[in-house]
MDTraj code that builds the backbone (N, CA, C; nanometers):
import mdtraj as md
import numpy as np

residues = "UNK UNK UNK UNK UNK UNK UNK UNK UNK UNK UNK UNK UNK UNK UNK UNK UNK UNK UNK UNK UNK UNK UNK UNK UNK UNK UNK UNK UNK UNK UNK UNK UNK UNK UNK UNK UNK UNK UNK UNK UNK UNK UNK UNK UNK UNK UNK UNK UNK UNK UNK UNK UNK UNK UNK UNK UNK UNK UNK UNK UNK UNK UNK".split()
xyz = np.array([
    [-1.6510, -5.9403, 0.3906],
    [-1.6972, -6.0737, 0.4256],
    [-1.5817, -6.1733, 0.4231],
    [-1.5089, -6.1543, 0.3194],
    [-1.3603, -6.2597, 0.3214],
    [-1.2783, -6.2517, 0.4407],
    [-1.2808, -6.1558, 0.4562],
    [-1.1867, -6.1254, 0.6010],
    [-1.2669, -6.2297, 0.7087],
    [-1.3834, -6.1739, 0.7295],
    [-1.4838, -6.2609, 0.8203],
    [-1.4609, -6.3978, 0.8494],
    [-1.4309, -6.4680, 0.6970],
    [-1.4673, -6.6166, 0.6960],
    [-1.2899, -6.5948, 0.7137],
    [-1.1679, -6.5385, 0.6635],
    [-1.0395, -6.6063, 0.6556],
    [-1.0062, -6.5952, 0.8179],
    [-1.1035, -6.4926, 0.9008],
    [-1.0628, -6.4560, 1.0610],
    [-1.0755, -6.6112, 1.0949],
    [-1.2371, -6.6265, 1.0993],
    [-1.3136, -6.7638, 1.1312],
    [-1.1968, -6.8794, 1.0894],
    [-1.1297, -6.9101, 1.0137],
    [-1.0689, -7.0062, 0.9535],
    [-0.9541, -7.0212, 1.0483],
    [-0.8682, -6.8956, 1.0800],
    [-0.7576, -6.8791, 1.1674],
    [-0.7920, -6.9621, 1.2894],
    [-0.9359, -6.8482, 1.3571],
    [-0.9336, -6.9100, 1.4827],
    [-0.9763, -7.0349, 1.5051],
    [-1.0512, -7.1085, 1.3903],
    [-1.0773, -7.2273, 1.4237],
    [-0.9100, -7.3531, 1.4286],
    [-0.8886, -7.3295, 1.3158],
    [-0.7023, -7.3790, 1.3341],
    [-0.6378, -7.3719, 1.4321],
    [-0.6612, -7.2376, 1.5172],
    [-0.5455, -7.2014, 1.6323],
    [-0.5985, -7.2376, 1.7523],
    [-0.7500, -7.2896, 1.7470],
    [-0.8265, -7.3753, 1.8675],
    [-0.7909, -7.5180, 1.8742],
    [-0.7956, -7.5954, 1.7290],
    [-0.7426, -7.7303, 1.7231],
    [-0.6126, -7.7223, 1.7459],
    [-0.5025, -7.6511, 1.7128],
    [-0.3875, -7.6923, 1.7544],
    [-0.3231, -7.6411, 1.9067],
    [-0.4066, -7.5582, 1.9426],
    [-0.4102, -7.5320, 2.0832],
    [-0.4450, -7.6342, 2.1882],
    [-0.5615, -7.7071, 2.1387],
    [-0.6517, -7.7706, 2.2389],
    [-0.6146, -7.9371, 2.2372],
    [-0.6488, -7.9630, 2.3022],
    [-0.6926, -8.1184, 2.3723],
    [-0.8565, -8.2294, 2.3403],
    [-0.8212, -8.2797, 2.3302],
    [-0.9364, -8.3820, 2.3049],
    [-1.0141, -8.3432, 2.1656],
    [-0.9889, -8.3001, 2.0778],
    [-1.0507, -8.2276, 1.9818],
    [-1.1374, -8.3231, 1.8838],
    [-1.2473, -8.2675, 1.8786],
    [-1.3706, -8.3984, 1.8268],
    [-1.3465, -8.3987, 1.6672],
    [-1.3822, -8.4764, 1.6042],
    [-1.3256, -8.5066, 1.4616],
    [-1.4551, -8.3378, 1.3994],
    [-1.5565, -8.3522, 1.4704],
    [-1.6583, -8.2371, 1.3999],
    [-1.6070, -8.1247, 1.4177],
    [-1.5062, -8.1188, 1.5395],
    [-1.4455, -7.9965, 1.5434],
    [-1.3355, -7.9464, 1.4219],
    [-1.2828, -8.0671, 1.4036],
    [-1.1754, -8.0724, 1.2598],
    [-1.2043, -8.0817, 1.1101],
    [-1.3286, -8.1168, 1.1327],
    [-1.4507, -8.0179, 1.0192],
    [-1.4907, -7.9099, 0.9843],
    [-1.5083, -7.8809, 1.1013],
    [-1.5601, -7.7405, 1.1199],
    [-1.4426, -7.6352, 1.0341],
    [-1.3221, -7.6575, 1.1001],
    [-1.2111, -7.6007, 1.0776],
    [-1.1979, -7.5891, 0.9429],
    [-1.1813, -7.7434, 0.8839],
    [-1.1380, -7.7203, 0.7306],
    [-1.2510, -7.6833, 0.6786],
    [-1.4225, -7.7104, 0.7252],
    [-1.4901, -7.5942, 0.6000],
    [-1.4535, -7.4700, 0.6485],
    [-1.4491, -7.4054, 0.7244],
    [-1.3977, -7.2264, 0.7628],
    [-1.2682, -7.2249, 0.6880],
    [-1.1742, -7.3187, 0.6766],
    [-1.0705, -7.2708, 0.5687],
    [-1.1585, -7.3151, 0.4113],
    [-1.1987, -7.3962, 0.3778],
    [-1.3247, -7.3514, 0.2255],
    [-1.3766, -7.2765, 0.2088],
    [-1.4535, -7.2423, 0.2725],
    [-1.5141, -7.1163, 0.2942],
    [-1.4690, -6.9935, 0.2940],
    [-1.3558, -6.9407, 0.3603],
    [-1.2291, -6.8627, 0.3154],
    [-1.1342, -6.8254, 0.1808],
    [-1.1337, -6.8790, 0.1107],
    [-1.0769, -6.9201, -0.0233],
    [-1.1730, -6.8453, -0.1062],
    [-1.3140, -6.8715, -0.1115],
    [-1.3414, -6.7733, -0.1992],
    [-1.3290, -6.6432, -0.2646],
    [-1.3570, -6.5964, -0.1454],
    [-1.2851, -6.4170, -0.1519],
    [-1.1640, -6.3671, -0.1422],
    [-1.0535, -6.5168, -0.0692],
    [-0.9526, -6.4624, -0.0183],
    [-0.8627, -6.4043, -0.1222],
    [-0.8008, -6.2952, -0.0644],
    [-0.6580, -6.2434, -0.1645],
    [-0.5587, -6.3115, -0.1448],
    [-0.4622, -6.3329, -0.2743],
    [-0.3728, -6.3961, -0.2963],
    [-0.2469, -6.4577, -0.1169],
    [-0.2174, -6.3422, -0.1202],
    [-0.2083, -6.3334, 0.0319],
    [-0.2537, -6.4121, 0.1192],
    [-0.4025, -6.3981, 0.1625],
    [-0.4643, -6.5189, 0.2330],
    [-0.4698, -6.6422, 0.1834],
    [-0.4946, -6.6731, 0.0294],
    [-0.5240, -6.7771, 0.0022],
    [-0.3943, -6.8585, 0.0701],
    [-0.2385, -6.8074, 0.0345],
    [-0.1113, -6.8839, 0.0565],
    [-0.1410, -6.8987, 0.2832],
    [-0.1746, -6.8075, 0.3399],
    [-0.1824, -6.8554, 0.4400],
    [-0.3130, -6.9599, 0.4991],
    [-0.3873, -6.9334, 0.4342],
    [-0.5086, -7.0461, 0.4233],
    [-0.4169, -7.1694, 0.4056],
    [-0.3480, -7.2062, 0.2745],
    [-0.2796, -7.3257, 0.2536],
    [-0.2030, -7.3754, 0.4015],
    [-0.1110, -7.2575, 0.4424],
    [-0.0565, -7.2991, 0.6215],
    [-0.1349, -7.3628, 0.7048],
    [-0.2672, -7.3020, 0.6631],
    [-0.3784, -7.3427, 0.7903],
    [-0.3981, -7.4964, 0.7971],
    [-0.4334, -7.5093, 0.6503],
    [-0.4652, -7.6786, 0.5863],
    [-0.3369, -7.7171, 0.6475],
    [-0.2111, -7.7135, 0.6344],
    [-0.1099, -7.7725, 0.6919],
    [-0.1302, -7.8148, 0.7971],
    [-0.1667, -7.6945, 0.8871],
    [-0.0849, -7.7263, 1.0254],
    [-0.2098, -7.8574, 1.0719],
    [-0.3730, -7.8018, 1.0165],
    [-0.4754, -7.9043, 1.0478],
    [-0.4498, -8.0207, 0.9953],
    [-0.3761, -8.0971, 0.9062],
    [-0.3042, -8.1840, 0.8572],
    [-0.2190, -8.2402, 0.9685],
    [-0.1373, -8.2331, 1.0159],
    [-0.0469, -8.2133, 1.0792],
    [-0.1204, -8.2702, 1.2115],
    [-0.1765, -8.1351, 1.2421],
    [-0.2714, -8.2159, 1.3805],
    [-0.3411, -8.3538, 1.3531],
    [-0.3842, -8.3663, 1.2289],
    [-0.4565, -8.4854, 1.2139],
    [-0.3709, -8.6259, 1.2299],
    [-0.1928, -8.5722, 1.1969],
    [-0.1513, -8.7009, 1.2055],
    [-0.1211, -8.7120, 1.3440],
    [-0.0777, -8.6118, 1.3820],
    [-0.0582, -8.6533, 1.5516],
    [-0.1434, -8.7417, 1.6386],
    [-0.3081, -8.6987, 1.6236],
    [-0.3253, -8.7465, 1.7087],
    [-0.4331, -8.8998, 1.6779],
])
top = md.Topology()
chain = top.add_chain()
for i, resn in enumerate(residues, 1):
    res = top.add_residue(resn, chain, resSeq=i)
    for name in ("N", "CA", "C"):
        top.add_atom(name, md.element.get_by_symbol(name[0]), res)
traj = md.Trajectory(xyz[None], top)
């Protein structure tokens, strides 16, 4: 199931920083799929989970 939610977490990240016009619910969405991820995740994921929060950070200041 961790895998499930840390997949979900990726692709939601790699849609916002891919995409255009991106709705603030969409940048919700994202950071609960990275919360949601964290539970189960292994050490491993948890540190790339943290990237994820970055880069959605990041997008947030851009735009």
């Amino acid at each position: 199931m961790a895998n499930n939610l840390f997949q979900q977490a990726k692709n939601a990240v790699q849609q916002i920083t891919n995409g255009q016009n991106i709705s603030q619910q969409d940048k919700q969405a994202a950071q609960n799929a990275i919360q949601s991820a964290y539970t189960n995740a292994t050490p491993e994921e948890q540190q790339e989970l943290q990237q994820l929060e970055q880069q959605l950070r990041q997008q947030n200041e851009i735009q």
